[in-house]
C-alpha positions as CSV (number, residue, x, y, z in Angstrom):
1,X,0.0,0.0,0.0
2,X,1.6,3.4,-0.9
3,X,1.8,6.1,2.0
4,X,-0.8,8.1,-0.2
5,X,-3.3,5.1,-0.1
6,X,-2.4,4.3,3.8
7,X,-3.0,8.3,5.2
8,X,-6.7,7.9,2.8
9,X,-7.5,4.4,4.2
10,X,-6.4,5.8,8.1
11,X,-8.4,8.7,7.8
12,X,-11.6,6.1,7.7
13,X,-12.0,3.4,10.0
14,X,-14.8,1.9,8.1
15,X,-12.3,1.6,5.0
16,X,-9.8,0.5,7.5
17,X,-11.8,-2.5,8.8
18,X,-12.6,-3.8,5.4
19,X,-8.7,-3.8,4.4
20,X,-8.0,-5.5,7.1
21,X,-11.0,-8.2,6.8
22,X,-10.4,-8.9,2.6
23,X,-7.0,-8.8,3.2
24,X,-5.9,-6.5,0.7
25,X,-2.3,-6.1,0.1
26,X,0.8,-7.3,1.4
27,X,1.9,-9.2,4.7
28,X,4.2,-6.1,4.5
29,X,1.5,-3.6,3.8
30,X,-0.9,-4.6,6.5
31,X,2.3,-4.6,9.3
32,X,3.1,-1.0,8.1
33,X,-0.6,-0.3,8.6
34,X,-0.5,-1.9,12.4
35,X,2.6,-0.1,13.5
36,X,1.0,3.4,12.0
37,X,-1.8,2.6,14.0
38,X,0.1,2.1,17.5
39,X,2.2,5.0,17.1
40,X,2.9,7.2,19.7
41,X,4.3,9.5,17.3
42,X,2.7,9.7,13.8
43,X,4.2,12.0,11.2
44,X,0.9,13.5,9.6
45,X,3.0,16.5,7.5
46,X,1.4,15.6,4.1
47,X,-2.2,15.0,5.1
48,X,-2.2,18.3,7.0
49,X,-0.9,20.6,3.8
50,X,2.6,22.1,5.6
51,X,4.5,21.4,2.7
52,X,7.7,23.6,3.6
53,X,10.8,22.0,2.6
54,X,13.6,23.9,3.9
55,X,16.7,25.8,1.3
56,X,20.1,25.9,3.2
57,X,21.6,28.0,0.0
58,X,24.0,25.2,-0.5
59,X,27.0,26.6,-2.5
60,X,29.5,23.5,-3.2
61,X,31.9,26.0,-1.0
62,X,30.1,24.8,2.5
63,X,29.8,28.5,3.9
64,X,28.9,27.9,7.8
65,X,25.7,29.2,8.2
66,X,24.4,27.2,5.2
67,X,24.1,24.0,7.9
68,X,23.1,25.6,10.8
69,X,19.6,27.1,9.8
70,X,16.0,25.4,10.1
71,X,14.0,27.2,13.5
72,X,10.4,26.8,13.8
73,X,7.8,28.6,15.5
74,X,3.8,27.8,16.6
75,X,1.6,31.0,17.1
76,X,-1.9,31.9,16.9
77,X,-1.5,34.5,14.4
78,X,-5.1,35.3,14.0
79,X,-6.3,34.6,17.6
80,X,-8.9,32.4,16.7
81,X,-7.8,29.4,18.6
82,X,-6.0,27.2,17.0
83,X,-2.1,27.5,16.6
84,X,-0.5,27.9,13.3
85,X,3.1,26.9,12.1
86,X,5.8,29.2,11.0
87,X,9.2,27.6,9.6
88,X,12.5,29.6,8.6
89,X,14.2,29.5,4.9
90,X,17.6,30.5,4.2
91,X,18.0,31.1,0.3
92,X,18.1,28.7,-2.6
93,X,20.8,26.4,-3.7
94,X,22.7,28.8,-6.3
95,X,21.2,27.6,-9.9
96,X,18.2,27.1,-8.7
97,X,15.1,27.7,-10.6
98,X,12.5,26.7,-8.6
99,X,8.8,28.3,-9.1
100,X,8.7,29.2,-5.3
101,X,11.2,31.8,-4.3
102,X,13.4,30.3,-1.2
103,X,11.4,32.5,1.6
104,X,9.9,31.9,4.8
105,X,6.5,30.5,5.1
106,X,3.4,31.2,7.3
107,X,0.5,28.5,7.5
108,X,-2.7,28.9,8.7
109,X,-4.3,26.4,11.0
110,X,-7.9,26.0,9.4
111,X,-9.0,23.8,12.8
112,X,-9.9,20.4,11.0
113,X,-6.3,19.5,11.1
114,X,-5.3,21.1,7.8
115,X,-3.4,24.0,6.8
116,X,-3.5,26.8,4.2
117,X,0.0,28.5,3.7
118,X,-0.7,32.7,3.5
119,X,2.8,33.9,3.7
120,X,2.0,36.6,0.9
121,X,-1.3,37.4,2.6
122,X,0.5,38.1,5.9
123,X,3.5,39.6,4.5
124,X,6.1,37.8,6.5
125,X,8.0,35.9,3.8
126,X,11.1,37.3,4.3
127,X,14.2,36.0,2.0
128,X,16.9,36.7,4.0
129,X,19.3,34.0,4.8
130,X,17.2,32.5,7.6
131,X,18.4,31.0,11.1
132,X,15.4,31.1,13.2
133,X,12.3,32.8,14.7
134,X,10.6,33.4,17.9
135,X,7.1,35.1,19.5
136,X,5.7,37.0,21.8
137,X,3.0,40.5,22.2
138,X,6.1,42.9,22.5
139,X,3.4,45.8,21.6
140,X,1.1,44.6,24.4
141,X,-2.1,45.0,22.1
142,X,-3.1,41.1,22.3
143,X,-1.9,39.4,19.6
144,X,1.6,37.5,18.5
145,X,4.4,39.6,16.5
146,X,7.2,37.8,15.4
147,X,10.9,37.9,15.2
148,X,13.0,36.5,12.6
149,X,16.7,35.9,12.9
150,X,19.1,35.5,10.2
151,X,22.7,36.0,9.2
152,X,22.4,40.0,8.4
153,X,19.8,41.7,9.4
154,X,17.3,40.6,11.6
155,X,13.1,41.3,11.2
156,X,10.1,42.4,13.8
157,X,6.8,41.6,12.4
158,X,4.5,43.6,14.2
159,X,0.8,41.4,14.1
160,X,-1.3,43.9,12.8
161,X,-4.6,42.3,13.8
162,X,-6.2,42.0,10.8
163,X,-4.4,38.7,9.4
164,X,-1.3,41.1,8.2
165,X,1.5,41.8,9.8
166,X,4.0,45.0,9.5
167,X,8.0,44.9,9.6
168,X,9.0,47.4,12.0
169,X,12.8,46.9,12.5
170,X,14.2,49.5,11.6
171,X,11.8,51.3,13.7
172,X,11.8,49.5,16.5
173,X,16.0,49.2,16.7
174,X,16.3,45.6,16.6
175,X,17.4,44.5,12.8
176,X,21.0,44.5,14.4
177,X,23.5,43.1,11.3
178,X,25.4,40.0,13.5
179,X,24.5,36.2,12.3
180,X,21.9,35.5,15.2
181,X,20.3,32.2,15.7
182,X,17.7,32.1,18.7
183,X,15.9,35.1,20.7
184,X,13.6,35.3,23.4
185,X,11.4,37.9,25.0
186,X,10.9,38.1,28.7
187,X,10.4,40.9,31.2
188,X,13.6,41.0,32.8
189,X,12.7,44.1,34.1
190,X,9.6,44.1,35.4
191,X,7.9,46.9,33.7
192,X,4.9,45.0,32.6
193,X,6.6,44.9,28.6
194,X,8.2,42.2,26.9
195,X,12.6,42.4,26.2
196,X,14.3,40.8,23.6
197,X,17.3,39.1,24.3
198,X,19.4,38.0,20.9
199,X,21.9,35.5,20.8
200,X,24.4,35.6,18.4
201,X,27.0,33.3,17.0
202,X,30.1,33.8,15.3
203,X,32.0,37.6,13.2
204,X,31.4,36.0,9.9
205,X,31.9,36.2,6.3
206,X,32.4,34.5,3.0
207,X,35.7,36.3,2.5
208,X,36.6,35.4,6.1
209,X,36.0,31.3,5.7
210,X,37.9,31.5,2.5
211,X,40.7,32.8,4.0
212,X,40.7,30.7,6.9
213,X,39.6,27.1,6.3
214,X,40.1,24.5,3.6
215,X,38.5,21.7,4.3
216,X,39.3,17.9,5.5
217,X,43.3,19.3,5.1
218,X,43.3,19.1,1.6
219,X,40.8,16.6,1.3
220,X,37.3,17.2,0.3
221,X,35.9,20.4,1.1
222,X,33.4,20.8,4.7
223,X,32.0,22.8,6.7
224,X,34.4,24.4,9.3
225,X,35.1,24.8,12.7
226,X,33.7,27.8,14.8
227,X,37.1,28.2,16.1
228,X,38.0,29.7,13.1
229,X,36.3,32.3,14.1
230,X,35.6,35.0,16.6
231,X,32.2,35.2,18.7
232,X,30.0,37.6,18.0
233,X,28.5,39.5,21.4
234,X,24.9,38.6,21.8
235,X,22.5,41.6,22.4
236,X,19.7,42.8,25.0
237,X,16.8,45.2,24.2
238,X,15.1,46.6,26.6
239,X,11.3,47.6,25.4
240,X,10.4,51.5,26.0
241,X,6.6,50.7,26.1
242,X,6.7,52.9,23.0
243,X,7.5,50.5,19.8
244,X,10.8,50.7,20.5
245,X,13.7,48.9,21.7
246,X,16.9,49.9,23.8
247,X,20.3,48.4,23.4
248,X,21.2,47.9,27.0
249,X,23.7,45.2,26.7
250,X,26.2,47.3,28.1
251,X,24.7,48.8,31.1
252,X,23.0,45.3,32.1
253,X,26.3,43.3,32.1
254,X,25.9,41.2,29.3
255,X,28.6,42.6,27.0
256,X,30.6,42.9,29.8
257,X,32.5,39.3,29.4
258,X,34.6,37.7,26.3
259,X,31.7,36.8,23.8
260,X,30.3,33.5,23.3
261,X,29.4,31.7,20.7
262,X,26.0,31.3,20.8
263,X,23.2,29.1,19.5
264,X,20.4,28.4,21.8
265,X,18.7,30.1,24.7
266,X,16.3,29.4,27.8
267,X,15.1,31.7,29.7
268,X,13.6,30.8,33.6
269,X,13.9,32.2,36.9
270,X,16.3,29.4,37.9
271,X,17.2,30.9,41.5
272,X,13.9,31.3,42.3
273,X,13.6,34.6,43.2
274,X,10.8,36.2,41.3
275,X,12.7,37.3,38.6
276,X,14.1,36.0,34.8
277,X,17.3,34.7,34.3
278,X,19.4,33.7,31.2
279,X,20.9,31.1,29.6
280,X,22.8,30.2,26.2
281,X,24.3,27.3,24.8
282,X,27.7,28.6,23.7
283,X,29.5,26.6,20.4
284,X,33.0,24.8,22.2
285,X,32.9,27.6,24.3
286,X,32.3,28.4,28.2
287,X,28.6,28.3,28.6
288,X,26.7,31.5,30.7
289,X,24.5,32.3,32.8
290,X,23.3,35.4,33.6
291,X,21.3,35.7,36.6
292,X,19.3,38.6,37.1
293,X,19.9,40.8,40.1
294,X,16.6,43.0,40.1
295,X,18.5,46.2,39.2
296,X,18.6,46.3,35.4
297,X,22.2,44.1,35.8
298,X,23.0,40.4,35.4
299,X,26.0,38.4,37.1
300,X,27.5,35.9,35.2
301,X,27.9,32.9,37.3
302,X,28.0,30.0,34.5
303,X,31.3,28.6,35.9
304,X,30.4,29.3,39.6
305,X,26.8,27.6,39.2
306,X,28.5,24.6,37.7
307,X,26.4,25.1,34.5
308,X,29.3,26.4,32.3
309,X,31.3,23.2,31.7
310,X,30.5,19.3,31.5
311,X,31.5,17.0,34.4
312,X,35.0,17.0,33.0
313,X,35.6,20.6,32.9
314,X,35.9,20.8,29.5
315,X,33.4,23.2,26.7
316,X,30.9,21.5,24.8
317,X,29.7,22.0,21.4
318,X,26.4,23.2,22.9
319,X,23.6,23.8,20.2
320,X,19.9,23.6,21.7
321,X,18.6,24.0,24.9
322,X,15.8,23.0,27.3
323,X,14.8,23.5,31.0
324,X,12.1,22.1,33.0
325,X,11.3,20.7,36.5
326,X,12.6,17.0,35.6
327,X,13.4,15.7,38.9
328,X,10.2,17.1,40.2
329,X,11.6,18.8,43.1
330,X,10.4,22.3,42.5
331,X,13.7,24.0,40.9
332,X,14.1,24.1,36.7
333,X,16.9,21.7,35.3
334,X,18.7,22.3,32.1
335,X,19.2,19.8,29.6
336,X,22.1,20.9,26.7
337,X,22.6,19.2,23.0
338,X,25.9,19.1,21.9
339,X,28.1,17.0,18.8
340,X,28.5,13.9,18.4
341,X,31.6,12.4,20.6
342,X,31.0,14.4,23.4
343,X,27.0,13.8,25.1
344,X,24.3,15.7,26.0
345,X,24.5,17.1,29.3
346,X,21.9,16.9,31.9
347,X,22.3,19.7,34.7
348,X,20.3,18.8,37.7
349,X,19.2,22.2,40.0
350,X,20.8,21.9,43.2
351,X,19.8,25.7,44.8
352,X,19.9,25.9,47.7
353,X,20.0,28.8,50.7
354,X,19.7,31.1,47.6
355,X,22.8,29.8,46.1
356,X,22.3,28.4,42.5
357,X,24.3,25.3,41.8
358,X,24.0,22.8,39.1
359,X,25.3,19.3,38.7
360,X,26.2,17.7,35.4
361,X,23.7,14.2,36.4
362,X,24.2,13.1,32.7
363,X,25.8,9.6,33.9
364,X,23.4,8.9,36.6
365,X,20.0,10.6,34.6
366,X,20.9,8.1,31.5
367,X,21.6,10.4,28.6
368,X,24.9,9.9,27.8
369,X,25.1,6.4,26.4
370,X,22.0,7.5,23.9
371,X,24.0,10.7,22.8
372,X,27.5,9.7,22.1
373,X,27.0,9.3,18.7
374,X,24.1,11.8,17.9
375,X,24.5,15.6,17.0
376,X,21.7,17.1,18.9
377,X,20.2,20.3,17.8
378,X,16.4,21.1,19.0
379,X,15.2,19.7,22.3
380,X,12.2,20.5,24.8
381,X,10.7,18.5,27.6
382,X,6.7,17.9,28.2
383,X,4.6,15.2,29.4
384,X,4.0,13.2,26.4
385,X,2.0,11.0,28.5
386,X,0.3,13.1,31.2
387,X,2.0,11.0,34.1
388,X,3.1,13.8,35.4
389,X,6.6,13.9,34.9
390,X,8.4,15.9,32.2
391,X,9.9,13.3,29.1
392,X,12.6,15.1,26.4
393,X,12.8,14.5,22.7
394,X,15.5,15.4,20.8
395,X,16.2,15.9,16.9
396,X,19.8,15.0,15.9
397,X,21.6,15.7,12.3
398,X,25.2,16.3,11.5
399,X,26.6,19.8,11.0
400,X,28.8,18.1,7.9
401,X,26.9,16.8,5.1
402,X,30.3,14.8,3.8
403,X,31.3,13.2,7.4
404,X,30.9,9.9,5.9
405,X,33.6,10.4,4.0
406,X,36.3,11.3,5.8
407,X,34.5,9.0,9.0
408,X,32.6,6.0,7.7
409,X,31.2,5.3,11.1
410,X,29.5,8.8,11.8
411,X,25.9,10.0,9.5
412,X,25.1,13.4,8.5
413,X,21.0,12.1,8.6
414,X,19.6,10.9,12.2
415,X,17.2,9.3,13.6
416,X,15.3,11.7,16.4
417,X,14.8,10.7,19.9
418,X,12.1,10.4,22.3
419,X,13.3,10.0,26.4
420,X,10.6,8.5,29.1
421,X,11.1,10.1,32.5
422,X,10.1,7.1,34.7
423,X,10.9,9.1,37.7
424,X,14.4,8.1,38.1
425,X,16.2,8.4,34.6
426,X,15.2,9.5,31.6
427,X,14.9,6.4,29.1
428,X,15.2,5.9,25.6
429,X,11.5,5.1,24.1
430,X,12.9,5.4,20.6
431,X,12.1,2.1,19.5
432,X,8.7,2.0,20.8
433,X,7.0,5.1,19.5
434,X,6.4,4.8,15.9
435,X,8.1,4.5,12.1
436,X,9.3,8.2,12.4
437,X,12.0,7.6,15.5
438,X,13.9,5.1,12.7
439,X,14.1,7.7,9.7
440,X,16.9,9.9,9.6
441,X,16.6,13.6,9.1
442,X,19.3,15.9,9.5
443,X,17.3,17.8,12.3
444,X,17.5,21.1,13.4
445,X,14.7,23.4,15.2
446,X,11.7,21.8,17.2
447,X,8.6,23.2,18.7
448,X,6.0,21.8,20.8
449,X,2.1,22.7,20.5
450,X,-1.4,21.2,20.2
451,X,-2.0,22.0,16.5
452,X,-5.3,19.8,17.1
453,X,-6.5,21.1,20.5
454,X,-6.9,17.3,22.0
455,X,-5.2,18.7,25.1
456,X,-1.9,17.3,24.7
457,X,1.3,18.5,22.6
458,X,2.8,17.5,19.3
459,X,5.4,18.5,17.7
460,X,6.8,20.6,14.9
461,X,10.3,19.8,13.6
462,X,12.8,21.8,11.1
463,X,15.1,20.0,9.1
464,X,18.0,21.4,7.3
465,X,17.8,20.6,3.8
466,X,14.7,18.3,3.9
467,X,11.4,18.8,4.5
468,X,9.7,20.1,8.1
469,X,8.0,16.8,10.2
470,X,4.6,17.7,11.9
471,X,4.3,14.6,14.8
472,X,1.0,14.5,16.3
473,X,1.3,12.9,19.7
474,X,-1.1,9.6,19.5
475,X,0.6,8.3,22.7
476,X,-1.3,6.1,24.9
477,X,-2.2,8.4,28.1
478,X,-2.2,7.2,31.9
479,X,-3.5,10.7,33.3
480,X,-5.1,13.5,32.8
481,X,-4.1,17.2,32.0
482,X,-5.0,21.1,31.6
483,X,-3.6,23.5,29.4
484,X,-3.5,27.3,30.4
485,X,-3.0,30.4,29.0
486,X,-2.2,33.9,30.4
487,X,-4.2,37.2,29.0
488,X,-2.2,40.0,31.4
489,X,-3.2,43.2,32.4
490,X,-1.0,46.3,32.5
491,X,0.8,45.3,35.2
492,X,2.3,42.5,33.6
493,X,3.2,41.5,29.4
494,X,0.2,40.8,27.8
495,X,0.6,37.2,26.9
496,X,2.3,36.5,30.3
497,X,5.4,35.2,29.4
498,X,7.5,34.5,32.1
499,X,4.7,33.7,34.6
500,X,5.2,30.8,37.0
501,X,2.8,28.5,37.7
502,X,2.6,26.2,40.5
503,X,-0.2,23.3,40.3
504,X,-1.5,20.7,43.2
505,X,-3.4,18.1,42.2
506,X,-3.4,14.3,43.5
507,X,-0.4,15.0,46.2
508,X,1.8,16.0,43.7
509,X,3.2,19.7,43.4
510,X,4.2,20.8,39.7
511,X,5.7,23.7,37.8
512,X,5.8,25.3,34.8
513,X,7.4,28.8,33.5
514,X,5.0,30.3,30.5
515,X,7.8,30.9,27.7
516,X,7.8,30.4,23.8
517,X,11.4,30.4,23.6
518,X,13.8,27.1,24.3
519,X,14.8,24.4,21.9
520,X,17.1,25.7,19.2
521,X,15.8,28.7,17.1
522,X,12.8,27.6,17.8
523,X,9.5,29.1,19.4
524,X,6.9,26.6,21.0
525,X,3.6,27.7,22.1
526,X,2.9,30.4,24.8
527,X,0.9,27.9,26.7
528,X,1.7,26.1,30.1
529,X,0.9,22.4,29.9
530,X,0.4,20.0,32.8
531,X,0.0,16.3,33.0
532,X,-1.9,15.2,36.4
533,X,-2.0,11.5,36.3
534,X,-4.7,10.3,37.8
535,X,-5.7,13.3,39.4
536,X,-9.5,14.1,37.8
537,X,-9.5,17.7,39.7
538,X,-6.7,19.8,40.5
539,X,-7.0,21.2,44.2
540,X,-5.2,24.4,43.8
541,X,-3.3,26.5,40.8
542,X,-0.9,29.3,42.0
543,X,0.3,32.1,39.3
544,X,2.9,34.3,40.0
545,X,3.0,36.8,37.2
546,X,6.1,38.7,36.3
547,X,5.2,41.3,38.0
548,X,5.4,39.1,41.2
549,X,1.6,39.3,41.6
550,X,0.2,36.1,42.6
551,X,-3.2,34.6,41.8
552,X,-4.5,31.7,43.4
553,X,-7.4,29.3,41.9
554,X,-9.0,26.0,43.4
555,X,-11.0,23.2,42.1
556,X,-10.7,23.2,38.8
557,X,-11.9,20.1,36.9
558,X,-8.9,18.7,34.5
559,X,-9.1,17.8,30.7
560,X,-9.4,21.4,30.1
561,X,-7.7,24.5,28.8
562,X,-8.2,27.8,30.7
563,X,-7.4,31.4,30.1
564,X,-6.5,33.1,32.7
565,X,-7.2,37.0,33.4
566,X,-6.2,39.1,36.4
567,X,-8.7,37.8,38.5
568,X,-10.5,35.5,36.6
569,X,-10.3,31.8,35.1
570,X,-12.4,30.4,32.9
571,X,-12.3,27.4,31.0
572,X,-11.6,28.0,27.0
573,X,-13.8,26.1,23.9
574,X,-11.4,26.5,20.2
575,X,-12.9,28.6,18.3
576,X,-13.6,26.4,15.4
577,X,-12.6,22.7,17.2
């Protein structure tokens, strides 16, 4: 059975049924139709119209950023309930004539699981050389603007609310000229707007790589090295309330310290003291983090925290990045992608006494073994399952397209990885949750979101090269959840990223931090999700806004989403679901 005739057949049951009872096709077809069915993970890209397939510009010369660009975002552009996919281009392959310019591309979610792409409609197809995007109301008027990254100038879309949106860069003082990768926006300073902090990666050129790198000595050429170049300083913008954006790097501390090399970001109040911190994945460089002191400044403690280095002491080549409550235990962990011959790195949360410490747990938490010969790029942790504890996936794909050739053993295409958290280690469910985990991609940026407003999240990948992957999450489920969503009032950013919320239900205390921004140049939804177990009712949900406000809600009914209002929760129907 082709995969045409198999989505057709799995889209009716009846039709299903009489396959299976005639017998039609194959020993080999009808296996292919069972594991499809089981899934926990089924890739549904071409029934659900996102056909994006990413252009990395490749030249034949390998200039760096042509690997290292794919980001993904999920936003409800038009408010009406239903999230809709945005995915990052970098420029075509030189000689290419293909009928669709190489430009990024918007998709409306039409709420019966389909999507219709309106790029040109919404007037955000920009063709620069693409890295990676992220979201958030920066303009406070209740809908989601958009920030693009690229090598050169960067782009704001401000939402317009009418389905369009405007670019406002040059306005607004962000379009900055550095080769950025991943943003954020959080209120690091408590004014009630959204800040943009941009990370950057390497001082970059054509002329430059030229001059510095020739390949596999002589060999075939490859992509290089980002020690053959200098960082590039990442940036922080602090929002007037106006339309416009400060640079404070240099007042706040940032710029204040060699420059990285960055790649991905998280952003969470990891000492637990009411306001945002920061954190980037740095490329075979010294991670940092820059804790917030409360005063406009941030202290860079990455090396003090024990969050800088791997067990070893040595740098990483750290590309995506995601935190989360793993161990349950109230304080956010950080879990770090990195190249293949090195592993991930799991940094457990040891604060205590107002002293933030992490510990590299990567040994003892069971990631290391499962990474040693992966390139991991986009990452994020959610409860597949609704058990209550937080489970990772991972995409992986080489940064050198020729690696084969110069190392038989290592794969420029991965397979992708999906991580059980069974309360004690996180274990490899790879095998177990569908066809997809066994296909190699050469993955890049990841988002999570529930495109189909079941209540629980699936997943949006970016691949370099290739076409994007849309997983919806079929998982067998032992709990129950709720979704919730933030709608602030002037005291706070309007989409209330950066809120904490803190939810009792069935003895068991949880946390999540309301951010669009982890992952690798990536932006997931602006949405905190909660698996309960077997909890039918949760007992009590605590919100502490960014403004340090705190709102506190009890007996709420689970298998719901809620929208939350100073004040006021109520429970929230799709519009068109």
């Amino acid at each position: 059975m082709t995969p045409s005739k198999l989505s057709s057949v799995l889209k009716h049951p009846f039709l299903l049924g009489i396959t299976l009872l005639l017998g039609c096709g194959s020993d080999e077809s009808k296996e292919e139709t069972r594991e499809v069915e089981s899934a926990w993970f089924v890739d549904v890209t071409a029934e659900s119209g996102l056909t994006f397939d990413h252009q990395n510009g490749f030249s034949g010369y390998r200039y760096l950023p042509e690997t290292m660009g794919g980001g993904v975002a999920w936003l409800d552009y038009d408010g009406d309930g239903s999230l809709d996919a945005y995915f990052v281009n970098s420029t075509a392959a030189a000689g290419d004539e293909s009928a669709r310019p190489a430009t990024n591309r918007l998709f409306r979610n039409q709420g019966d699981r389909s999507f219709e792409d309106v790029t040109e409609t919404a007037g955000v197809g920009d063709a620069g050389f693409g890295q990676g995007c992220t979201v958030g109301d920066y303009d406070n008027d209740g809908d989601a603007d958009l920030y693009v990254l690229n090598d050169g100038p960067n782009i704001l879309y401000r939402n317009d609310g009418d389905g369009t949106f405007t670019n406002v860069s040059a306005n607004a003082g962000v379009a900055g000229d550095s080769w950025s990768v991943s943003a954020g926006f959080f209120d690091y300073d408590r004014d009630g707007d959204l800040d943009l902090y941009v990370v950057n990666y390497l001082i970059f050129s054509k002329d430059l790589q030229r001059q510095r790198f020739q390949g596999f000595e002589g060999r075939a050429p490859a992509y290089p090295h980002p020690d053959r170049f200098d960082g590039a300083p990442d940036r922080l913008y602090r929002n007037d309330g106006e339309g416009r954006f400060e640079d404070v790097s240099d007042e706040s501390g940032i710029a204040s310290i060699i420059p990285g090399k960055g790649l991905g970001l998280a952003l969470s109040d990891f000492d637990d003291d009411g306001d945002i911190d920061v954190y980037v994945a740095n490329d075979s460089t010294r991670n940092f983090l820059f804790e917030n002191n409360g005063d406009g400044r941030f202290a860079e403690t990455a090396a003090l925290a024990g969050a800088a280095y791997n067990i070893d002491g040595q740098t990483e080549a750290s590309m995506g990045v995601a935190c989360g409550d793993v161990q349950g235990d109230g304080r956010t962990d950080l879990f770090v992608t990195h190249l293949d011959l090195e592993t991930n790195t799991f940094y457990e949360n040891a604060s205590r006494d107002g002293l933030t410490e992490f510990v590299d747990a990567t040994l003892r938490s069971g990631l290391a073994e499962p990474s040693l010969n992966r390139v991991g790029f986009g990452a994020a942790l959610f409860d597949y399952d609704h058990d209550g504890d937080l489970d990772l996936i991972v995409t992986n794909g080489h940064v050198i397209d020729n690696i084969a050739d110069r190392y038989p053993t290592r794969a420029h295409a991965q397979a992708d990885q999906l991580f059980r958290n069974d309360g004690d280690r996180l274990v490899d469910v790879s095998h177990l949750a569908g066809p997809y985990f066994r296909e190699r991609r050469v993955g890049r940026g990841l988002a999570l979101g529930d495109f189909d407003n079941d209540g629980d999240l699936d997943v949006l990948i970016g691949n370099n090269g290739q076409p994007a992957v849309l997983l919806e999450n079929r998982a067998p489920k032992v709990g129950h959840w709720i979704r919730v969503r933030l709608d602030g009032d002037e005291r706070d950013p309007r989409d209330g990223q950066g809120s904490r919320l803190t939810l009792l239900a069935g003895g068991r205390t949880l946390i999540r931090e309301l951010r669009a921004c982890e992952s690798y140049a990536s932006a997931s939804e602006a949405w905190a999700h909660f698996g309960v177990g077997k909890a039918e009712r949760i007992e009590r949900l605590v919100i502490r806004w960014p403004s340090g406000h705190l709102e506190t809600f009890e007996d709420l009914p689970a298998d719901r989403a809620y929208t939350v209002r100073h004040g006021e929760i109520q429970a929230w129907e799709p519009g068109r679901q």
